[in-house]
N, C-alpha and C positions, 0 to 999 in steps of 0.2 A: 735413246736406249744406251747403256752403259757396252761402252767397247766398240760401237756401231763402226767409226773409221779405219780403227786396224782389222775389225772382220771384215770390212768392205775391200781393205788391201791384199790381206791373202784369197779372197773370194775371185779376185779382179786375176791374183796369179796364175789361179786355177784355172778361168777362162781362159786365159790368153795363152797356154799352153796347152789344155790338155785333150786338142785336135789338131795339134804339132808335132811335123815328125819329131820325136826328140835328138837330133843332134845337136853337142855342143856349138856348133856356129851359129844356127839359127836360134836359139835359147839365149844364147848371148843380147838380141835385137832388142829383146824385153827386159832385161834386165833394168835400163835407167827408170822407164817407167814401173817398172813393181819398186825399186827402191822408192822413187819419189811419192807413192800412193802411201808406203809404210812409214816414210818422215814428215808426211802430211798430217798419220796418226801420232804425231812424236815418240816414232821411236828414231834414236838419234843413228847421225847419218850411217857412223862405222859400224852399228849393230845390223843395219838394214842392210847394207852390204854384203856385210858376213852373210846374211843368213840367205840372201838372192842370191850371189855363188855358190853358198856351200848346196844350196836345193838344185840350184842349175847343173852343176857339175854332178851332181847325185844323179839326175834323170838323163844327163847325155846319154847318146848310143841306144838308150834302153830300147829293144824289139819289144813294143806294144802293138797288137792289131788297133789302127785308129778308130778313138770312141772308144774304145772297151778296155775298160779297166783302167784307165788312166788317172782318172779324179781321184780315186782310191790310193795307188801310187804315189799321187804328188802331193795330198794330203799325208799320208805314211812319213815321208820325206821332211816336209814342214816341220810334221809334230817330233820326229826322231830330231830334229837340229834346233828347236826352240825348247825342248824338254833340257837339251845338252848345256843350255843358257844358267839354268835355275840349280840352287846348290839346296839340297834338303834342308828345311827347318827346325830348329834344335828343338827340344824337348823343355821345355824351360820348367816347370810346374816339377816332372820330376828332379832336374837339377836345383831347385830349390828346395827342395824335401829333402833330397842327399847330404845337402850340404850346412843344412837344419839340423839334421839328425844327428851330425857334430856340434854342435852347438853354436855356430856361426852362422852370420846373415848374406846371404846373397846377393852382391852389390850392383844394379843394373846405373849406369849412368846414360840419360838419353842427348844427344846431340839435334840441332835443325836451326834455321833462321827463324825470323819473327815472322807468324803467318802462317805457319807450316798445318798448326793445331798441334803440337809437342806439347802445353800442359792438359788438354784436355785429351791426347793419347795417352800420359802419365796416367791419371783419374781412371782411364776406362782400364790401363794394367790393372792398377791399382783395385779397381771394383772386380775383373774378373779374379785376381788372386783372392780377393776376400772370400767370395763362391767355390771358390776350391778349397776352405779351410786354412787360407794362408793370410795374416794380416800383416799389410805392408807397413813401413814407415816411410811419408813422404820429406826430399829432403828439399828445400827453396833454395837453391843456390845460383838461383838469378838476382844476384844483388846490383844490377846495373840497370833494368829497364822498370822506371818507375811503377807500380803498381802489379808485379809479376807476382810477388813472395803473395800479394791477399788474393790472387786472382786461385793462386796453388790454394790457397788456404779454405776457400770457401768451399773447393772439392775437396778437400778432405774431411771438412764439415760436413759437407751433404753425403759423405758414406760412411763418415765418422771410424776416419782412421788418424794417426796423428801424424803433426809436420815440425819440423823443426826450420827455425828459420834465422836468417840472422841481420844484420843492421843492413841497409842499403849503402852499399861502397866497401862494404867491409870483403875481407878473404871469401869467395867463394868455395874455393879447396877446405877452407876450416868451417863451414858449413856442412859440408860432405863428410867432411871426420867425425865433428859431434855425430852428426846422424848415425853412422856406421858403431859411434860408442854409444850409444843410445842404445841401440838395437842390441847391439852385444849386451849389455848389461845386462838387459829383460828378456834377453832368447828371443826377440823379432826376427823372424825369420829372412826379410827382403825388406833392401834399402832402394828406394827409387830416387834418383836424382835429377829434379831437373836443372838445367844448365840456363846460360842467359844465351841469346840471340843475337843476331845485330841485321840489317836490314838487308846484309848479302856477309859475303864469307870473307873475313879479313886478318890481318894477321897479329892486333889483337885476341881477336874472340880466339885465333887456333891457339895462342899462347896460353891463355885464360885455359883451354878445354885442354891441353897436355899436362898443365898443372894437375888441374880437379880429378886425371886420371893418376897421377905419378901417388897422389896422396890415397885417393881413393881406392886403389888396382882393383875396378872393378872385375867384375866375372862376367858383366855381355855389357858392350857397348853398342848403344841400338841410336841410329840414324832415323829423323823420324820427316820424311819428304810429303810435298801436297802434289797427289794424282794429275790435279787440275795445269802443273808449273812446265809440262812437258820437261823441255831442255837444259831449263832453269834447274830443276830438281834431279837432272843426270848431272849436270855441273858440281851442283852441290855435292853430290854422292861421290865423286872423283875428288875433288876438294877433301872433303871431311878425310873420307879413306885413305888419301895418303897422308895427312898430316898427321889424324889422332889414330889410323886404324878404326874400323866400322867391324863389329861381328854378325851383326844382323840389321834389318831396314823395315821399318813400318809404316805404308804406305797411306795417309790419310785421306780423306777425301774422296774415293772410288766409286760411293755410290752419284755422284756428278759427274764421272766422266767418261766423258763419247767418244773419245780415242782409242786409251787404252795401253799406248805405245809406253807411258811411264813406268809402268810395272817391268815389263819387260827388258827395259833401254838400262833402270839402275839396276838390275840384276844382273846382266850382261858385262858393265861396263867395274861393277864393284869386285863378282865375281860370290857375293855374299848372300847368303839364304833372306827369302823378303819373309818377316816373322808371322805379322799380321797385318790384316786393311781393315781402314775406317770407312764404315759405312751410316754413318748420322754422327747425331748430334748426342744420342743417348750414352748412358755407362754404357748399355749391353749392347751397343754397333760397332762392336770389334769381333771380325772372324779371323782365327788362322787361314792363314794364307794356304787355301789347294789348291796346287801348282798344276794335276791335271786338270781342274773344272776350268783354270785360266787356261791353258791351252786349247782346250777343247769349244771354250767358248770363243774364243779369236779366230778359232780355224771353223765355226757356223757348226760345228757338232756337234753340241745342245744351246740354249736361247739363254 
């Protein structure tokens, strides 16, 4: 079941505290064990921390009659210090409208390694914008991984929006321009760019990805990580975000995974709102991301 490890982790806190007198020394005992239940879910080590002291130091002292009323408590506690993790998600649909209704395009450029599912999260932007009355233009400016520009192209055929593409090896930054004058020309409203990959994060690709933005200045720069990578994909998110700056993070692959800790660990550590998760294979298996249904479901307060 999806999230099954870090609900097992904060479940596992709950016990083991909450027919404890709560004093900070004794609270203290548990601590290495709850952190290690929660990096077991991959959420990474310093987020686990944080959040085992900041709950432990929250319930020291506290005068509870033991047994009574305490689950409630340390539950209260968890969700007030994991809610404090997550930074709201922007509105994108009406900032594309706004910014339409001056007659310019909307520039998303997305970032991620090879693997991640980054063009087929482009595609499903892509298909939900078209559902909302907004037609995107896709732009290929991965000119480095052989077969990436037809891979972009066949989803854009299959929802039949357009792509602009350019030579393999050629300027990726002057693939993102045409696109962006394309769109202007025609009043397109949103320019989606995808970017090229490499098989971990190097200092190529971030030179390659400061370019594409310096030409491009887009308007939301979205990090596009796989659920399944744990640590690997908090890395990544630390990486990207100081190099290129990250405005938002969409987390693929969710409906596979039995952790859970990933969602939470790049939010924590980026500081940056998670946009949407992929949940299939489909266009329509992208929900926005609600931030209380993830909470609520890590902490076993609905299924």
């Amino acid at each position: 079941m999806v999230f099954d490890l870090l609900r097992g982790a904060f479940s596992n806190l709950i016990e083991r505290v909450k027919y404890r007198t709560l004093s900070e020394r004794e609270l203290r005992a548990v601590i290495d064990n709850i952190v290690l239940d929660m990096v077991s879910a991959d959420v990474a080590l310093d987020v686990a921390e944080d959040i085992a002291s900041s709950v432990i130091k929250e319930l020291s002292n506290i005068k509870i009659e033991r047994g009574t009323g305490i689950e409630k408590v340390i539950v209260n506690a968890l969700k007030y210090k994991i809610l404090q993790l997550f930074e709201k998600p922007p509105d994108i649909l009406s900032s594309i409208r706004s910014k339409c209704s001056r007659r310019e395009p909307y520039v998303i450029v997305f970032f991620g390694i090879n693997g991640v599912g980054k063009t087929t999260t482009i595609a499903k932007i892509a298909y939900m914008l078209k559902n909302n009355g907004i037609t995107p233009i896709l732009a290929a400016a991965d000119t480095f991984r052989a077969g990436a520009q037809e891979q972009l192209e066949v989803h854009a055929h299959r929802i039949n929006i357009p792509v602009i593409k350019g030579k393999y090896g050629s300027d990726p930054a002057s693939v993102a321009h045409d696109a962006i004058e394309y769109a202007r020309a025609r009043n397109i409203c949103a320019v989606l760019i995808d970017t090229a990959g490499r098989m971990h994060v190097d200092y190529d690709l971030m030179g390659e990805m400061r370019k594409i933005v310096k030409v491009s200045k887009p308007d939301l720069k979205i990090l596009v990580v796989d659920a399944l990578t744990g640590n690997d994909a908090v890395e990544q998110a630390r990486k990207f975000n100081e190099e290129v700056g990250v405005d938002a993070v969409i987390v693929a692959k969710v409906d596979a995974d039995v952790k859970g800790g990933t969602i939470l660990s790049v939010a924590a550590v980026t500081g940056k709102p998670i946009l949407y998760i992929g949940l299939g294979q489909k266009y329509e298996d992208l929900e926005p991301f609600n931030i209380e249904k993830y909470v609520d479901t890590i902490l076993g307060l609905r299924s």
